[in-house]
C-alpha positions as CSV (number, residue, x, y, z in Angstrom):
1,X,94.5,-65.7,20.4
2,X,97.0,-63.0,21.7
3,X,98.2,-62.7,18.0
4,X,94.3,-62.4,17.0
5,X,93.5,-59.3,20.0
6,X,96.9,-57.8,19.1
7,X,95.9,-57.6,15.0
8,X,92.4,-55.8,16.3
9,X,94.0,-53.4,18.7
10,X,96.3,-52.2,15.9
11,X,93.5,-51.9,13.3
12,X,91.1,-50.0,16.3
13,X,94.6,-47.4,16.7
14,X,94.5,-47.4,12.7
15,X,91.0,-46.6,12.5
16,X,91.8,-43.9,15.5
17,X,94.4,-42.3,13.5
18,X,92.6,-41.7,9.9
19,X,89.3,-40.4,12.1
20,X,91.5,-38.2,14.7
21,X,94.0,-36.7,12.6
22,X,91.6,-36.8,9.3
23,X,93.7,-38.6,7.3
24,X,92.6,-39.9,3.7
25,X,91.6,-43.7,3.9
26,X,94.0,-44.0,0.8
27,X,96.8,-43.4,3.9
28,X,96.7,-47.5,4.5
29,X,97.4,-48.3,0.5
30,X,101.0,-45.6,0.7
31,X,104.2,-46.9,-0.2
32,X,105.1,-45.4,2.8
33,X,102.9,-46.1,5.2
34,X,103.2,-49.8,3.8
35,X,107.2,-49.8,5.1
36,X,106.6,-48.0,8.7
37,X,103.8,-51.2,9.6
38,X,105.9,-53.7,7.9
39,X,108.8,-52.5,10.3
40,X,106.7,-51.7,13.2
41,X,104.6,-54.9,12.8
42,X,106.1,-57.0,10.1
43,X,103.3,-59.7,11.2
44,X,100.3,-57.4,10.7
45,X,98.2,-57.3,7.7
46,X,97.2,-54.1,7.2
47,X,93.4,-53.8,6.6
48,X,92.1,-52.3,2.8
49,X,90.7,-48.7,2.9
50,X,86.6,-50.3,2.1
51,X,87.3,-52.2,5.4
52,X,88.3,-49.3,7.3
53,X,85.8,-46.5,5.4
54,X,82.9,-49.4,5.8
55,X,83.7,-51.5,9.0
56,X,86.3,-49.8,11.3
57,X,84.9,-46.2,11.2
58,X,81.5,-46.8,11.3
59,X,81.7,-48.9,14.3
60,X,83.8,-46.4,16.4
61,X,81.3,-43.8,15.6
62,X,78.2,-46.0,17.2
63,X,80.3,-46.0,19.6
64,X,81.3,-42.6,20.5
65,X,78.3,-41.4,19.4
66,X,76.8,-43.5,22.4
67,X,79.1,-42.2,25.0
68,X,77.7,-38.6,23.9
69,X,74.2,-39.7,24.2
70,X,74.8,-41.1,27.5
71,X,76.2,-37.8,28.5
72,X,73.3,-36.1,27.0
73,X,71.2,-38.0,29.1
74,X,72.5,-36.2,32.0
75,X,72.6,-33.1,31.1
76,X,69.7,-31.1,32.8
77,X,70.1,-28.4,30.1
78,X,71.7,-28.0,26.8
79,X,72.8,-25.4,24.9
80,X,73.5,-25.2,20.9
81,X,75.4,-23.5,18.6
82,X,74.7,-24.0,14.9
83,X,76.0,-22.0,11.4
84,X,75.4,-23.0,7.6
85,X,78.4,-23.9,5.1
86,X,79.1,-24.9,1.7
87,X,81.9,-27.8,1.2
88,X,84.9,-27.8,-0.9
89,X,82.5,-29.9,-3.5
90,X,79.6,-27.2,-3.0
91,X,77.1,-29.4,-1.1
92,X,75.0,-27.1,1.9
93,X,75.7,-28.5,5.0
94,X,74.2,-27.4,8.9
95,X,76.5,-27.6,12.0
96,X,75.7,-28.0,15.3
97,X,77.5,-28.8,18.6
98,X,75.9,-29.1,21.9
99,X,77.1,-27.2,25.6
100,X,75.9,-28.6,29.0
101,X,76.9,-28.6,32.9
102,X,77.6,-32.5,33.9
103,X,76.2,-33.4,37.3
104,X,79.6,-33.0,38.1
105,X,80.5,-29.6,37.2
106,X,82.5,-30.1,34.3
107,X,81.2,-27.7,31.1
108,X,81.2,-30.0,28.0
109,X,80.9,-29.5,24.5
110,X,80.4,-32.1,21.8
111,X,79.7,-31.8,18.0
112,X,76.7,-33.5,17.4
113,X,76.0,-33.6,13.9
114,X,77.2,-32.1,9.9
115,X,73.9,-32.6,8.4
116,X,73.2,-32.2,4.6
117,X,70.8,-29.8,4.1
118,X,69.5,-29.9,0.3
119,X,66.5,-27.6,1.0
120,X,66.4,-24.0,0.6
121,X,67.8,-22.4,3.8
122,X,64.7,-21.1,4.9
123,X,63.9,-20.0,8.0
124,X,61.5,-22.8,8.3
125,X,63.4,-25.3,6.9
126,X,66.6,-24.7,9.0
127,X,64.1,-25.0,12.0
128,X,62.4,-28.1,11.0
129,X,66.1,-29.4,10.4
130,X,66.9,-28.7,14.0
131,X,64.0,-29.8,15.3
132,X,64.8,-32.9,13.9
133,X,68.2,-33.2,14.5
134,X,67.2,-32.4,18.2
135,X,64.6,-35.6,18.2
136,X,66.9,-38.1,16.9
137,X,69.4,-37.0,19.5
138,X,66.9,-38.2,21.8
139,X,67.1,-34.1,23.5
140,X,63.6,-33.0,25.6
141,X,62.8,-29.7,24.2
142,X,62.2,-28.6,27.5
143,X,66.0,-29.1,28.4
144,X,66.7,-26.8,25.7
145,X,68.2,-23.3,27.0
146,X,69.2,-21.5,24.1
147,X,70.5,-21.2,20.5
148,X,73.4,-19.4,19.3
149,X,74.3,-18.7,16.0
150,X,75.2,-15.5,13.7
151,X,73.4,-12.6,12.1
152,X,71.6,-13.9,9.4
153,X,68.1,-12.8,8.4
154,X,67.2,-16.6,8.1
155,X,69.0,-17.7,11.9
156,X,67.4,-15.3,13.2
157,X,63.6,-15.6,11.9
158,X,64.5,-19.3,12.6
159,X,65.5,-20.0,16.8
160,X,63.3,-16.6,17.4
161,X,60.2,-18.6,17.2
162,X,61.4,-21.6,19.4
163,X,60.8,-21.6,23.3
164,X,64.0,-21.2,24.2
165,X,66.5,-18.3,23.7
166,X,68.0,-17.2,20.8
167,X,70.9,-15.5,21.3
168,X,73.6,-13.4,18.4
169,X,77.5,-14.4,18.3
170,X,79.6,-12.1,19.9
171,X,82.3,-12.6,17.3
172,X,79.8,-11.9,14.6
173,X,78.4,-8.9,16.3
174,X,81.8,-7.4,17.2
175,X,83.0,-8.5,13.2
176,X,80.4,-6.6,11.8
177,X,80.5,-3.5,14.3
178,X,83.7,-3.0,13.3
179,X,83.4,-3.7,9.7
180,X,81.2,-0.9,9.4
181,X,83.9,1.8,11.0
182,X,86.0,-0.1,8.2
183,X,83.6,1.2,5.9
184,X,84.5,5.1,6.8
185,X,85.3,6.4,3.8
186,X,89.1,7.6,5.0
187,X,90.1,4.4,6.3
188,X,88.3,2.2,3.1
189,X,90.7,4.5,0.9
190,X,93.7,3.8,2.8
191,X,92.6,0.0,3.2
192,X,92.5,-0.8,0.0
193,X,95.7,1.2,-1.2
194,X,97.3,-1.3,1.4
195,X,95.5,-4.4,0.3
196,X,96.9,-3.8,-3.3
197,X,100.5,-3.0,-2.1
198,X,100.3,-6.3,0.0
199,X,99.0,-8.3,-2.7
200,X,101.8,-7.0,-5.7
201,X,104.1,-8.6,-3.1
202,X,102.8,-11.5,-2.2
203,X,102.8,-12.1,-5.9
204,X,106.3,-11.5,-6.9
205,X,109.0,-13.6,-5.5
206,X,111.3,-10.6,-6.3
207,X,109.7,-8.1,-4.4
208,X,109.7,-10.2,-1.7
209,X,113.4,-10.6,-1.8
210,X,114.0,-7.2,-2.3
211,X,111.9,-6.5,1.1
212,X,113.8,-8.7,2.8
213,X,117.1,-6.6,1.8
214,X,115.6,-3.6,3.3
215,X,114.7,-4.8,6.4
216,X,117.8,-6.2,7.4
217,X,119.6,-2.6,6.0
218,X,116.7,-0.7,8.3
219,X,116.8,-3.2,10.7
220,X,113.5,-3.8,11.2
221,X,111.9,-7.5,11.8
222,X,112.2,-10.0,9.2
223,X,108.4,-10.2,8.7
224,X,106.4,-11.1,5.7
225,X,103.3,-8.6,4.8
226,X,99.9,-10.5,5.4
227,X,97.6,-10.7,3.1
228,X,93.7,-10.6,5.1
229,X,90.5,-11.9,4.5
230,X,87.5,-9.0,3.4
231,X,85.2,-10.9,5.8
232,X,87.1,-10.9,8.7
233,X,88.1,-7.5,10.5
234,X,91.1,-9.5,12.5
235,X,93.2,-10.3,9.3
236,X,92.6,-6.4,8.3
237,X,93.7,-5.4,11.5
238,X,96.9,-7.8,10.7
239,X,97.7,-6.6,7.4
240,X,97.7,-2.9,8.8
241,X,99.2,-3.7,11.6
242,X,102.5,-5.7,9.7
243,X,102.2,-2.6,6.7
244,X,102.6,-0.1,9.5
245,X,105.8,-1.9,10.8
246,X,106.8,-2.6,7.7
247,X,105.9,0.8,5.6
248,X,109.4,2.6,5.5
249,X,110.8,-0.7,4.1
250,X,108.1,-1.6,1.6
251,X,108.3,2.1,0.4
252,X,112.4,1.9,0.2
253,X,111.6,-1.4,-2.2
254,X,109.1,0.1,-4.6
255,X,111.4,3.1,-5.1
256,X,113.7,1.1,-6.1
257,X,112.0,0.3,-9.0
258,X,110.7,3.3,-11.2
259,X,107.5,0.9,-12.4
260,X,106.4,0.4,-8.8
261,X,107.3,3.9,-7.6
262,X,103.2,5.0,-8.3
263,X,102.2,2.7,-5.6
264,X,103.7,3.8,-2.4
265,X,101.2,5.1,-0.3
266,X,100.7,8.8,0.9
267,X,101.4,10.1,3.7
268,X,98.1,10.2,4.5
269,X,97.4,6.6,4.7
270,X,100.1,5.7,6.2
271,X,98.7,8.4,9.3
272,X,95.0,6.9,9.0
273,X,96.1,3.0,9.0
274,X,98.1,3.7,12.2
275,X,95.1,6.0,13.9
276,X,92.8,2.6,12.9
277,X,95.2,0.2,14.6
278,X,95.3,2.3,17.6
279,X,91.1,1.7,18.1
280,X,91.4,-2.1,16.9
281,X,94.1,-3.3,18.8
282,X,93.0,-3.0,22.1
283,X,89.7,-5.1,20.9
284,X,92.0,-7.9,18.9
285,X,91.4,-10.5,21.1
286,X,88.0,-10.4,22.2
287,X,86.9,-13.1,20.4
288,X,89.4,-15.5,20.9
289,X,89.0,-15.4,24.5
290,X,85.3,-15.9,24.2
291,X,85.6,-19.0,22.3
292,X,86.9,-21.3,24.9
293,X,84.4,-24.5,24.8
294,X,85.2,-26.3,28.3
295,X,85.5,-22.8,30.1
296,X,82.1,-20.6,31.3
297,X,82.1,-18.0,28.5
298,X,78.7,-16.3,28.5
299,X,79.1,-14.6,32.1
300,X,82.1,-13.1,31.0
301,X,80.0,-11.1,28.3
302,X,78.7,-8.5,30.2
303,X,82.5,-7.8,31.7
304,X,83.7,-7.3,28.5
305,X,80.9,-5.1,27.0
306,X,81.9,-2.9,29.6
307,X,85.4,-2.8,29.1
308,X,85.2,-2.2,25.4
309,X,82.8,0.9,26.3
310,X,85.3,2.6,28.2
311,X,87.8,1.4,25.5
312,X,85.9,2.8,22.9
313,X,85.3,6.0,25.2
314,X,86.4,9.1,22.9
315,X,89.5,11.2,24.2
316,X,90.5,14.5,23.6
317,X,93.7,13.5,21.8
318,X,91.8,10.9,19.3
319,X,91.8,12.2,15.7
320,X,88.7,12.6,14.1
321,X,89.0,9.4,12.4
322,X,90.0,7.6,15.5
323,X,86.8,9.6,16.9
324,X,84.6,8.3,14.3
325,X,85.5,4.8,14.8
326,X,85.1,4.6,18.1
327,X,81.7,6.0,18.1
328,X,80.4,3.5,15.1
329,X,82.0,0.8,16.8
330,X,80.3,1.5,20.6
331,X,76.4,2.7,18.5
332,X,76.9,-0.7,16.4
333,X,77.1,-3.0,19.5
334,X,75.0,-1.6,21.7
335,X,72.0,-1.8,18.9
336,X,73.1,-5.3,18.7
337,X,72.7,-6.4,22.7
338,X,69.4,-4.1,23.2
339,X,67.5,-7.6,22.7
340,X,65.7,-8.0,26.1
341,X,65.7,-11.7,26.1
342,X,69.2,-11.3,25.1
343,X,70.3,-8.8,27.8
344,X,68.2,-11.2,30.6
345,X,70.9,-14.4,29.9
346,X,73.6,-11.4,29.7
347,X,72.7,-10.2,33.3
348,X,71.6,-13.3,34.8
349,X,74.9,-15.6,33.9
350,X,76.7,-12.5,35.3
351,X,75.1,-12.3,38.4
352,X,74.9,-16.4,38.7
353,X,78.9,-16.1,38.0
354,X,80.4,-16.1,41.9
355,X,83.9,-14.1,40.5
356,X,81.3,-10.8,38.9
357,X,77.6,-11.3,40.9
358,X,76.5,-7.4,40.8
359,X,79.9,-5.7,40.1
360,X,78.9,-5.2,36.3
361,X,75.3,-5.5,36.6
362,X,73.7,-1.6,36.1
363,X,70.2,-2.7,36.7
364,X,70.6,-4.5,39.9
365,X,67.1,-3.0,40.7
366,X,65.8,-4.9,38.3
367,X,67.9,-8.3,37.7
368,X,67.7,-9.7,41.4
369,X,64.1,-9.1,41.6
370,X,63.9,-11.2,38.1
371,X,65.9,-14.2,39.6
372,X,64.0,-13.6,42.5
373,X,61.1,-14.6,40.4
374,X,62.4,-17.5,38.1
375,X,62.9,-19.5,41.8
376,X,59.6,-18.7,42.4
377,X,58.5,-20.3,39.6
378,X,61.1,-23.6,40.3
379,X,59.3,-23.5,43.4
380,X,55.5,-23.4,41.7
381,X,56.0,-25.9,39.6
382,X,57.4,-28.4,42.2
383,X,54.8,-27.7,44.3
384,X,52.4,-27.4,41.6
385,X,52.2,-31.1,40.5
386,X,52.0,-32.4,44.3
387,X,49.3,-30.2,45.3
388,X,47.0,-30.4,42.0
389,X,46.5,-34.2,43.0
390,X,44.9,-33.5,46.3
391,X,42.9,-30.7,44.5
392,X,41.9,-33.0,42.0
393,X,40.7,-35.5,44.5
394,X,38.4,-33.3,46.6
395,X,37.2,-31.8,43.3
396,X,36.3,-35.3,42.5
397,X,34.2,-35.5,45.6
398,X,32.3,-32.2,45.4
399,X,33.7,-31.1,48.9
400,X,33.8,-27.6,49.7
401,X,36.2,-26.7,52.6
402,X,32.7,-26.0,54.6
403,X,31.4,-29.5,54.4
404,X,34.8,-30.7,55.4
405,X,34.5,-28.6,58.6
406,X,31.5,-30.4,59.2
407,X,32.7,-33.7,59.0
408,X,33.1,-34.0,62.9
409,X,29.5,-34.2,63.7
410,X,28.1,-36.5,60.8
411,X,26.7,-39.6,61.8
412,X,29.4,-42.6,63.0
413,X,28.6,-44.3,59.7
414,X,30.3,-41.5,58.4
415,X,33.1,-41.0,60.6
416,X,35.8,-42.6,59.0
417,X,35.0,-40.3,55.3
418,X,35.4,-37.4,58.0
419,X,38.2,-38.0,59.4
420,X,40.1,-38.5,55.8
421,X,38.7,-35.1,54.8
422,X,40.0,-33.5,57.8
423,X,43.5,-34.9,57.3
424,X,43.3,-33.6,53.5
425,X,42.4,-30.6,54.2
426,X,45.0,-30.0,57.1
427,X,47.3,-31.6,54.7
428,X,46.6,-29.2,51.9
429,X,47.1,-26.2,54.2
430,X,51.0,-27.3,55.2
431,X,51.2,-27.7,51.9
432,X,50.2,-24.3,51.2
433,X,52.3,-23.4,54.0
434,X,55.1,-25.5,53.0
435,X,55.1,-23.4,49.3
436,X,55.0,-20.0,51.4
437,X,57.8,-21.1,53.2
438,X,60.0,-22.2,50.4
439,X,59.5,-18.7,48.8
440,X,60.9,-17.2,51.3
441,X,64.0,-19.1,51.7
442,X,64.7,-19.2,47.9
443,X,64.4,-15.1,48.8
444,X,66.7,-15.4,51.2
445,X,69.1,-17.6,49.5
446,X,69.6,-14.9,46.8
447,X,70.4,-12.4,49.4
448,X,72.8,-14.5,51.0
449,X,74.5,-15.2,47.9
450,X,74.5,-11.9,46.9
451,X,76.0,-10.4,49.7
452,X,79.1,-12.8,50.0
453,X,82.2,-11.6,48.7
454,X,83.5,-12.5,45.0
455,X,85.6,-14.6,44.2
456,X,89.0,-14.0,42.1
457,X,88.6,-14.1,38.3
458,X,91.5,-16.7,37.6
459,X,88.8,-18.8,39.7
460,X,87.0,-21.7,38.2
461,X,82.9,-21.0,39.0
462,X,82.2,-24.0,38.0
463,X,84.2,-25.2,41.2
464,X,82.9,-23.1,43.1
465,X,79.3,-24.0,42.5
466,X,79.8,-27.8,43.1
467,X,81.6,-26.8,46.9
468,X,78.5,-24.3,47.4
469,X,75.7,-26.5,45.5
470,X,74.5,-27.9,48.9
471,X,74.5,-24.1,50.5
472,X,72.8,-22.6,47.3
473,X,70.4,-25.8,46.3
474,X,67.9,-23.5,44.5
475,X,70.4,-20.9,42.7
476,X,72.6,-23.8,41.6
477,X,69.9,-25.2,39.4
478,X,69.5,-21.7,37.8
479,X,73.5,-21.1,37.7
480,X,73.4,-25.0,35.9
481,X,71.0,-23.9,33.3
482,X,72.4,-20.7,32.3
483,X,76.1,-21.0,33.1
484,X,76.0,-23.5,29.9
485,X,75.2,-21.0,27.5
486,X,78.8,-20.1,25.1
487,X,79.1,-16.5,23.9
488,X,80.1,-17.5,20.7
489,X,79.2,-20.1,17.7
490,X,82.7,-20.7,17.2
491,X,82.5,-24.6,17.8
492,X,80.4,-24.4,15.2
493,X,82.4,-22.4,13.0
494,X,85.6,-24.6,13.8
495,X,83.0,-27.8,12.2
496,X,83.7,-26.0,9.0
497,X,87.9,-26.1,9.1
498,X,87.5,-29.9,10.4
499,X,85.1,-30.5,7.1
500,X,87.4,-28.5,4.9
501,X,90.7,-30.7,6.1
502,X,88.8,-33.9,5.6
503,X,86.9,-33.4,2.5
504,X,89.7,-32.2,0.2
505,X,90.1,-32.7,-3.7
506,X,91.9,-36.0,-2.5
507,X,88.6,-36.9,-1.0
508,X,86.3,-35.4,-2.7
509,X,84.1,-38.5,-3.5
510,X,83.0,-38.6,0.7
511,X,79.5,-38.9,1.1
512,X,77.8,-36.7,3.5
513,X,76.7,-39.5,5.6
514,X,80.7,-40.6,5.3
515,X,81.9,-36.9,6.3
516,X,79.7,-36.2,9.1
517,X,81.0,-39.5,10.8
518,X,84.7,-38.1,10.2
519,X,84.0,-34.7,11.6
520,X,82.3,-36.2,14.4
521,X,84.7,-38.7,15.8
522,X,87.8,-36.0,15.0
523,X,86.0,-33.4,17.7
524,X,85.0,-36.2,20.1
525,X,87.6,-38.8,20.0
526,X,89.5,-38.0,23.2
């Protein structure tokens, strides 16, 4: 028997270790896997790939995928991020990880599904999909807060035309604000004169070595030039950045060689790629901190809008270029947030968040009064279904509030009918009272909260919320709903490396059904 539970533990930690690490099932049938068990556990017989691929992997996924439902089940609101991809074997696939506030205060995130999606990617058909996808998750619409997902025409058109929010990546809509001042005809010239010096070495072992020479005669790091990727501005920035460092020995190299002389760059360049770094560096790391998907992301949004305005504020020593780029940059973004819906999460997350409340809020005038009203109507619709049965009831009885006050004096057969409409209709008007009342202190609860100090920004909020939730009941149902909302679709984006690592040429044979299980236990496997 302990033999027996020993064998099934090891084969649970085997089938942990392909679906954690996304390792090929072929892993269990290596010569050299084969030696490490038989020394580890000589005993052991180590399971064949169809029990682990058909069994072993399966199982563990009905499982996990049960604790996530559970937690699901908990959530008051939700929060999505989804994004479309193409696999290494060219099948369409559609991401999408959920974000939600545990009745604890803990912000989780959890990939919920890598669905193939045959159809045309439609902006009806990518809704139906995640309507879908939301049903079989077993996910009330009405716990639905908002969708996040990039630029495209299709996204868009698709989550504008659902009840709840759609809101734009901030990495996608800083990528593209700045791939347009990339686009300045100056710095395009001087970016792709760089991109074809870094590629001629990254293709020739010699130049390389002949690099390295330089650098260590000039002194300069031993760095290798980096190649970027078109569609992301943060590898350009990279390659610049290392080809500015680098330009006095990558010049000293092609000299060196009279066929390569043609291609060191002017002087120029060299003055316009080191103008563009100085704009670009400052903003280098925006997106990475906005990606965080167990810290609170989307109150931090409005923070850093404003810090990259007075970032991107033109100075009287910028050159022209630098001048340029700035000013594309700040005119792309703000285009991008002027959303109103959009803007309305922005401000209210800010406000909701106890280290920023009003300190980067411009339209205080008009955000309080608009929180004001969404606990008005928390308080409306609690009140709402309590009072409409009492309505209903005198409705039924064709009593008007006259003929109630008349009750007193009807005849003793009568009397006891009376006396029950008198205590409804005294009822009905605490309750009316009652509602009045709870307006005012939901009112008053914002003021209160507003006017405390803030708390500093290395703070958790989320920590602070569950030690204030009993001192701000109302506000902490509104801070629940939207503080779940992530700036970014990165966790969606970050489905597409997991897919790429597990379904490789080696493994090319997976079958969506077979891939969304891996991606799905390697994200939520603890």
């Amino acid at each position: 028997m302990a033999r027996a539970c020993q064998d099934e533990a090891i084969t649970k930690s085997l089938a942990y270790f392909i679906a954690k690490d996304m390792m090929p099932f072929r892993t269990v049938e290596r010569p050299g896997f084969k030696t490490l068990m038989n020394t580890v556990a000589p005993k052991y017989k180590i399971p064949r790939r169809q029990q682990l691929s058909e069994k072993e992997i399966p199982n563990m996924y009905l499982k996990v995928k049960a604790d996530v439902v559970s937690s699901l089940a908990e959530a008051q609101h939700v929060a999505f991020t989804t994004d479309l991809w193409t696999s290494n074997t060219g099948h369409p696939y559609m991401s999408l990880t959920a974000h939600f506030i545990t009745p604890a205060w803990e912000m989780k995130a959890a990939c919920l599904e890598t669905a193939f999606l045959p159809e045309d990617h439609t902006a009806e058909n990518i809704k139906q999909a995640f309507n879908n996808l939301i049903a079989e998750w077993g996910i009330d619409q009405t716990a639905e807060v908002c969708v996040m997902t990039d630029n495209a025409t299709n996204m868009k058109a698709a989550f504008k035309s659902l009840p709840s929010n759609w809101i734009s990546c901030f990495g996608h809509n800083l990528n593209l604000a700045l791939g347009k001042a990339l686009k300045i005809n100056q710095l395009e010239a001087a970016v792709k004169a760089c991109r074809s010096v870094v590629q001629g070495f990254n293709h020739s072992w010699k130049r390389r070595r002949e690099l390295a020479k330089k650098q260590a005669e000039l002194n300069l790091p031993q760095h290798t030039l980096i190649q970027d990727v078109v569609t992301r501005w943060g590898s350009t920035y990279d390659m610049m950045s290392r080809f500015v460092e680098q330009h006095t020995a990558v010049a000293a190299t092609l000299m060196g060689d009279r066929n390569t002389r043609h291609l060191v760059l002017k002087g120029s360049y060299i003055s316009t790629l080191e103008d563009a770094c100085k704009v670009l560096k400052p903003l280098r790391t925006f997106t990475d901190s906005l990606a965080a998907e167990t810290r609170i992301t989307i109150s931090s949004l409005r923070p850093v809008l404003h810090l990259m305005a007075s970032i991107l504020a033109e100075e009287d020593d910028d050159s022209s270029l630098m001048k340029s780029m700035k000013c594309v940059i700040r005119q792309n973004l703000e285009e991008r947030y002027e959303d109103p819906d959009m803007a309305k999460v922005m401000n209210n997350a800010c406000v909701l968040d106890p280290r920023f409340k009003l300190t980067f809020t411009e339209e205080e005038a008009n955000v309080i009064p608009a929180i004001k009203s969404q606990l008005e109507q928390q308080v409306a619709t609690s009140e709402g279904s309590s009072c409409s049965l009492s309505h209903q009831e005198s409705s039924a009885r064709g009593e008007s509030e006259e003929e109630n006050t008349e009750v007193c004096s009807s005849e003793p057969s009568e009397g006891l009918a009376g006396i029950l409409k008198m205590i409804s209709k005294k009822t009905q008007q605490r309750k009316g009272q009652s509602a009045e009342t709870e307006r005012q202190t939901a009112v008053l609860e914002v003021s209160a909260y507003t006017s405390m100090p803030t708390i500093p920004v290395e703070k958790d909020p989320l920590q602070w919320w569950k030690a204030n939730e009993d001192e701000f009941p109302r506000l902490a149902k509104l801070a629940r709903k939207v503080l779940c909302v992530p700036a970014t679709s990165v966790s969606s984006e970050r489905l597409f490396s997991s897919s790429g690592n597990i379904q490789t040429v080696f493994r090319s044979s997976l079958t969506p059904d077979k891939l969304n299980m891996l991606v799905f236990l390697h994200k939520n496997l603890p």
